[in-house]
Structures are given as C-alpha cells and as structure tokens.
N, C-alpha and C positions, 0 to 999 in steps of 0.2 A: 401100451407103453411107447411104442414106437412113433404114434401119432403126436402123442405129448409131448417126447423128446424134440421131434421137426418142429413142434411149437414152440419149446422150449429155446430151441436153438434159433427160430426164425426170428421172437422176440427181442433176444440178445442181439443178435445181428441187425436189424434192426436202429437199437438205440448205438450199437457201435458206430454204424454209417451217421448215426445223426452227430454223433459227438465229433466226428471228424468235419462233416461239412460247417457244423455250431466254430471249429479253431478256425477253418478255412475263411468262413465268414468274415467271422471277428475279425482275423489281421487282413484281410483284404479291406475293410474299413477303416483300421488303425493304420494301414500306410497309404491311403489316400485324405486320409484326415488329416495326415503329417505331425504338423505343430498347432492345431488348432483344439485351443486348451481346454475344450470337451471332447477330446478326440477318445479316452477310455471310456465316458458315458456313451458315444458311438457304438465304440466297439461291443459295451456290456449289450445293448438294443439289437443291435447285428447279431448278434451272441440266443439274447432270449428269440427273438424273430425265429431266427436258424432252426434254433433248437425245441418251439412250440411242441413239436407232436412228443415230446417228451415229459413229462412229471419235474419242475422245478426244482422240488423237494429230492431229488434226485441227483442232482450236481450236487457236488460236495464244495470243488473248488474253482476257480477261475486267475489264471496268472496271465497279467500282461509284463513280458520282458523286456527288457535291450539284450540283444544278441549280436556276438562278434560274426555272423556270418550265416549263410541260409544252413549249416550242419550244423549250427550250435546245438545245445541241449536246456532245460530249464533251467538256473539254478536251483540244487536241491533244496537250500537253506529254503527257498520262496515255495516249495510243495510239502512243506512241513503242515499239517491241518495246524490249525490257529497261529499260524507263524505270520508277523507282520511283512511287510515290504520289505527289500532292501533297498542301500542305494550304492555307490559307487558304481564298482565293475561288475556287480551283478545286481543292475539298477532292477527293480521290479515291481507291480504293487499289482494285491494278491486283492481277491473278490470272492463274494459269498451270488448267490442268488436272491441277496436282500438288496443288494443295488442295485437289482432289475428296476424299481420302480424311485430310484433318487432321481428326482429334476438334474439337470444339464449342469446348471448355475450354482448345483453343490459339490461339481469338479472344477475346481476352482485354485489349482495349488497354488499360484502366485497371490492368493488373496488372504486378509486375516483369517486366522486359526486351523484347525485341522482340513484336508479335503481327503477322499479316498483315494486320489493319484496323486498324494504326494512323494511317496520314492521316488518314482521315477517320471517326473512333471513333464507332462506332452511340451509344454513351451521349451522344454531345456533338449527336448530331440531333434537329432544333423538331420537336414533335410538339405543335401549337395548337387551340384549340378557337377560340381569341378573337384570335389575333394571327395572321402572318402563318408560316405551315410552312415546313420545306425539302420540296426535289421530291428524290425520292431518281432515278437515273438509270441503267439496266444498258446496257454496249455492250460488244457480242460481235465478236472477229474469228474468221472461221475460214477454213481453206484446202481447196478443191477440186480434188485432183488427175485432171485428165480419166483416164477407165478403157478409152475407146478406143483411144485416140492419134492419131484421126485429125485433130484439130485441133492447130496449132499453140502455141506458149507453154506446155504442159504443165500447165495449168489456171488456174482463177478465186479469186479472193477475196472473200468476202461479210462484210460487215457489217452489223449493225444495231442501233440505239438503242432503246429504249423509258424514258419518262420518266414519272413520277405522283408524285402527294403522298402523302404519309405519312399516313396517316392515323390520328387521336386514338381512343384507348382509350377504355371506359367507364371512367368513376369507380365504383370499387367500394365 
C-alpha cells in the first residue's frame, strides 16, 4: 500500500507541476503577443504544448482574464463550468480543450459574427509604454482521476493562476 500511495501521490504531483507551468506558459505568450488578435489561439497552443504529457480530456477549463494587477484573482463568475465570458471589469473569455485545435483565423473578434475571444478582444488590450497596462491573467482547471483507487472520492482538482503584464512592443 505504501508503494501505491508514493505512486499515487508521485502521479498527482506530477500533473500539478504540469498545470502550473501549462498557466505559466500561456500568459507568458499572451503578454508577448500583446494585441495581436490571435494572441488567445497563441496562448490556448502555448497552453496544449505546456501541457502535452497530460491527457486533454482532463482540463476541464481554461480562463483568459484582464487583471487589475499581478495579485489579482480570477473572476469567479468566468470559473463557473459552462459559464460564458464576461466583459467589462471582469473582461474574460473562458476555453474548453476543444479550441486546442481551432485555426488562428477563427480568433477573430473584430470580425463578422461570433469568435472564441470575444469578451475580452486581444485588439481592445493596454499595451503602455507611458500610462498604465492591462495584466493579462491564465487560470487553468484540471481534474485528477486517482489510477490506484485506493483512496477515496475517486480524485483531485487542481488549479492554478498566473498573472503578468503585457508588455509594449518596440516602435518600428
């Protein structure tokens, strides 16, 4: 039992470290991509990349935010499972692991009809050199099903945030 448990536990740890470097990824993509209006298919590719050694079908969620500041938090509204985007002050647009494989050219919010980044439209994020940025914000759900079974509840849920600014281009 003992053996199973450190497998158990090696497992889970494991996909926690992946889910933390899969947020890390993602917003270290999304604020180098700034305002460039495939910058959330970036980030989702950064995201699946990151996150390979992991089972897809395993992420539940995937939230791109606006964040007033590198402590922000998600908004909750945007971690509700089936909950759409929002926009205003808690601009957000929320992701499944079926947009791993959407082309570029179907993140499109300034264009006719629906896109996946329409809450919170990359083209419509501060990217400042002199005034004050948005913090772009990735938060990752994913589910861990125990592979032993010798524990209870039939597994874990991890999540994690990572939060940075955007940072400004050169002038060309």
């Amino acid at each position: 039992m003992l053996v199973f448990g450190i497998l158990e536990f090696g497992f889970a740890f494991r996909n926690y470290l992946t889910v933390a470097n899969g947020t890390r990824d993602g917003a270290r993509t999304g604020t180098t991509a700034g305002t460039v209006a495939d910058s959330d298919h970036q980030v989702l590719q950064a995201i699946a990349d990151s996150m390979s050694a992991m089972d897809q079908d395993d992420i539940e969620q995937i939230v791109v935010f606006r964040a007033t500041g590198p402590d922000d938090t998600v908004p909750t509204s945007c971690t509700l499972l089936g909950s759409a985007g929002q926009s205003g002050a808690d601009a957000c647009n929320v992701y499944t692991p079926a947009q791993f494989s959407l082309a570029a050219s179907q993140f499109d919010c300034g264009g006719p009809g629906t896109a996946p980044d329409d809450d919170w439209c990359p083209t419509d994020r501060e990217v400042a050199v002199n005034g004050p940025p948005d913090y772009l914000g990735v938060w990752i759900k994913v589910k861990y099903d125990y592979i032993t079974g010798l524990f209870p509840g039939g597994g874990m849920t991890f999540t994690d945030t990572t939060i940075m600014r955007l940072e400004p281009r050169s002038i060309e």
